[in-house]
N, C-alpha and C positions, 0 to 999 in steps of 0.2 A: 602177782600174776604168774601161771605157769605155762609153760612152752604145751603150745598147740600143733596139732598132727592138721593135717592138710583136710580130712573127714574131722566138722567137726558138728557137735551137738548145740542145738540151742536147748535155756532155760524151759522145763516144760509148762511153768507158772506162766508163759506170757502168751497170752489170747492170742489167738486167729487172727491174721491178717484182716480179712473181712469182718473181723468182730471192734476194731480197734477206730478210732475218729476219724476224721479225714482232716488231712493239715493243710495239703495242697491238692487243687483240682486241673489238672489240663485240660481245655476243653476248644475241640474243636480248633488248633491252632493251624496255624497255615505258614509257612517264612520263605520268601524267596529273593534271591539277589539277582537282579533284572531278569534274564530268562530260566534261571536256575531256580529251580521247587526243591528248597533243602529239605523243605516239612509240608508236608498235605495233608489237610483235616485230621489231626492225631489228637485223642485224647484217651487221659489216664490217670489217676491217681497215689498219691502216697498217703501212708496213714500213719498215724501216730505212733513213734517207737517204734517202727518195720527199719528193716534194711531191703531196699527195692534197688533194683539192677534196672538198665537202661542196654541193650548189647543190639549187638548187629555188625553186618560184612562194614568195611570200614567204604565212608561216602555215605552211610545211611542217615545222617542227620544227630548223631547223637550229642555230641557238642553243643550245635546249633540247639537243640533241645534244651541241653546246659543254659546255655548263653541266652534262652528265653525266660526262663524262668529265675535266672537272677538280675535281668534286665541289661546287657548287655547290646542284645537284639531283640528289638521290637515285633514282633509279629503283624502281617498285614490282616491277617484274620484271626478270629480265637480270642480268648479271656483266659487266666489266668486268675485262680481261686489262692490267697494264702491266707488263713489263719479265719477264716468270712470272710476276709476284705476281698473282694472281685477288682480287675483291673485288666486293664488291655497293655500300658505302656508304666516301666517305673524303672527308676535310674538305678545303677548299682549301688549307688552309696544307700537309697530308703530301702533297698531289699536287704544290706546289711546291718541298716537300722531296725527293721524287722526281725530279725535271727535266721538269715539266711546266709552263711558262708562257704566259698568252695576252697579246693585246691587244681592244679591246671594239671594237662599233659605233660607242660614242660616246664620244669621247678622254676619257680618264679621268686627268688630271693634276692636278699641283698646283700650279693657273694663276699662284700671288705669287710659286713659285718658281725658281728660273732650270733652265736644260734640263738643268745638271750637276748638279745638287741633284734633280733629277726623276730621272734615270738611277740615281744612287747610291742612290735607294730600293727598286730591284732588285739592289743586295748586300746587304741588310739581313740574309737569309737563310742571308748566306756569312760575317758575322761572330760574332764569338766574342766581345769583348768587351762586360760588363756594363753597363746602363745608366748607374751610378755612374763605372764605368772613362771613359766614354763622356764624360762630363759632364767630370771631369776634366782629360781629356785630353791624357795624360800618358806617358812609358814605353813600353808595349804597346799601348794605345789610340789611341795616336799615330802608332804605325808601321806598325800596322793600317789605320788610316784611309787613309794614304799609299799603302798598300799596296793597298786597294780601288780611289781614286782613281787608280792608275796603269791599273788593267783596267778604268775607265769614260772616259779620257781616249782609249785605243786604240777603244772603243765610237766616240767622239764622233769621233774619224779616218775610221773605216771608216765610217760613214754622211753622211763629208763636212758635217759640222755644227758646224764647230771655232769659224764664223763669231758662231752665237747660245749657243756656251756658258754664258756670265752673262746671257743676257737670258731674261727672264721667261717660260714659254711663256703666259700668259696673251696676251701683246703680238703671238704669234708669227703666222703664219696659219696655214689649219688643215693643208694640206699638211706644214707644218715639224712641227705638234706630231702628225701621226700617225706622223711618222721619229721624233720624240724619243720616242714610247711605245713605241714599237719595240724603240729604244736602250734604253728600259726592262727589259725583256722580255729582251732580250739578256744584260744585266747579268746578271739569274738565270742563266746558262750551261745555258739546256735541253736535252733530249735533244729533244724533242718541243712546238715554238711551236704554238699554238693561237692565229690570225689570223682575227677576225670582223669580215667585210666592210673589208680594208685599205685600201682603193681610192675607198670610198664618199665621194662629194660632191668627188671631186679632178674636176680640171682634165688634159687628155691628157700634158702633160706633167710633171705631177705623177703618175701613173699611171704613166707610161716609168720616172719614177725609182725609185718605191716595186717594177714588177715584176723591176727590175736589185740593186736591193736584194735583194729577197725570195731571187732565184736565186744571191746573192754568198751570202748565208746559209744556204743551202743546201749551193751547190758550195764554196765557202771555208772555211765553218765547219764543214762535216757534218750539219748541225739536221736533222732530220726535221720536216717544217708538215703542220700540216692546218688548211686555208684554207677559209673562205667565203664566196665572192664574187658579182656577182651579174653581171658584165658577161663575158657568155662570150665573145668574144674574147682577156680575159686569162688565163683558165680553160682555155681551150686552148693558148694556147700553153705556159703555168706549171706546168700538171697532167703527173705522171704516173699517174696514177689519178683518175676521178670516181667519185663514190657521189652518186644521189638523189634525195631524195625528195619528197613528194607526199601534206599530208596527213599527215605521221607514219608513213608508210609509205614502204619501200626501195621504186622503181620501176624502179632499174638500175643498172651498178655494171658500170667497164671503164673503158679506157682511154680518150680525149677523142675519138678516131673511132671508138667503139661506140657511146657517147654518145650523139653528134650524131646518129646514124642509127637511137637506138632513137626505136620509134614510139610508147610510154609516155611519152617522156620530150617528144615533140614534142606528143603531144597535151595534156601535164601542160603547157606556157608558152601554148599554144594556151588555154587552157580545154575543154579536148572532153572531152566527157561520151561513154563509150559503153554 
């Protein structure tokens, strides 16, 4: 992998946003917490192998949007389209039995334990062996283990982190431990990453790293992300699709140069009331 500039070029071999499947459908969703309308009739789609942005003034629902479509929060209105399967309500754990994983705003790890011990707790979901077998550790359990450990050691390669494998990501800084949650993430083998705010609180070139990342997991791996970020410099060069919103409400929804030129969307970071 080589170090990428801030402007960066997609593959020209890979189709059109709108020429590409559709993976996930939003449709007509609705969320609100007693009087509070986090989300009002929004819908949108991702498609197969895109990287689709989610952006908006902060309050606009974007999370909540998150947090619907890996079932965290339930929607009072709306469906929710993944893979064909339609659905109104589904737990977190079957949407990551589907191939749906995220990463949060706020690094969500398990700070005493080292970055490989963090990572392997995104195969938990690809093993087979019983808690007892586990304990054991013996036989099948044994060569199971090895067997997980060899597809999170190639993780810990491809994100270039081979350096802090056994160190603690508590110790680590927070740049390294939002690659290592990554590397978590990754472990589930998703069809479709869910990255909320990746970028947030990094340093510019902690940002070069993580959006050369973001695009190797994309272009190398096939993932389909739907990212949200907040520094649209990154969002343009990284999107091939934006959606957003405003409020709980869709306010546009195109490619990163419809975007920038819709005037909802200028007046939505403006403040402008009309």
């Amino acid at each position: 992998m080589t170090a990428v500039a801030m402007t960066l070029d997609r593959p020209a071999a890979v189709p059109k946003a709108e020429e590409r499947e559709i993976l996930l459908s939003v449709e007509n969703v609705s969320l609100s917490f007693g009087g509070v309308k986090a989300i009002r009739d929004v819908s949108f789609d991702i498609r197969k192998g895109e990287i689709r942005a989610i952006i908006g003034p902060n309050g606009a629902g974007k999370t909540s949007m998150l947090n619907v479509i890996n079932g965290f929060y339930h929607p009072q209105e709306g469906t929710i389209t993944f893979k064909g399967q339609r659905r109104h309500r589904m737990a977190p754990y079957i949407a990551a039995s589907q191939g749906i994983a995220r990463t949060f705003q706020n690094v969500a790890l398990f700070k005493g334990m080292s970055t490989l011990d963090n990572i392997m707790t995104g195969r938990t979901l690809k093993m087979r062996t019983g808690i007892l077998g586990q304990a054991v550790y013996w036989g099948w359990s044994q060569k199971e283990e090895i067997r997980h450990r060899e597809v999170v050691e190639r993780i810990i390669d491809f994100l270039e982190i081979e350096h802090i494998r056994k160190t603690p990501v508590g110790k680590l800084p927070y740049g390294l431990q939002k690659r290592v949650e990554l590397g978590r993430a990754l472990a589930m083998e998703p069809e479709l990453l869910l990255l909320d705010e990746p970028m947030a609180g990094m340093n510019l070139e902690e940002k070069q790293d993580m959006c050369r990342f973001i695009l190797d997991v994309n272009d190398q791996l096939g993932t389909t992300i739907a990212l949200i970020e907040h520094d649209m410099g990154v969002v343009m060069d990284l999107s091939d699709r934006v959606v957003v919103l405003d409020h709980g409400v869709k306010i546009a929804d195109g490619t990163p140069d419809e975007v920038q030129r819709n005037q909802n969307v200028i007046d939505a970071y403006l403040g402008v009331t009309r």
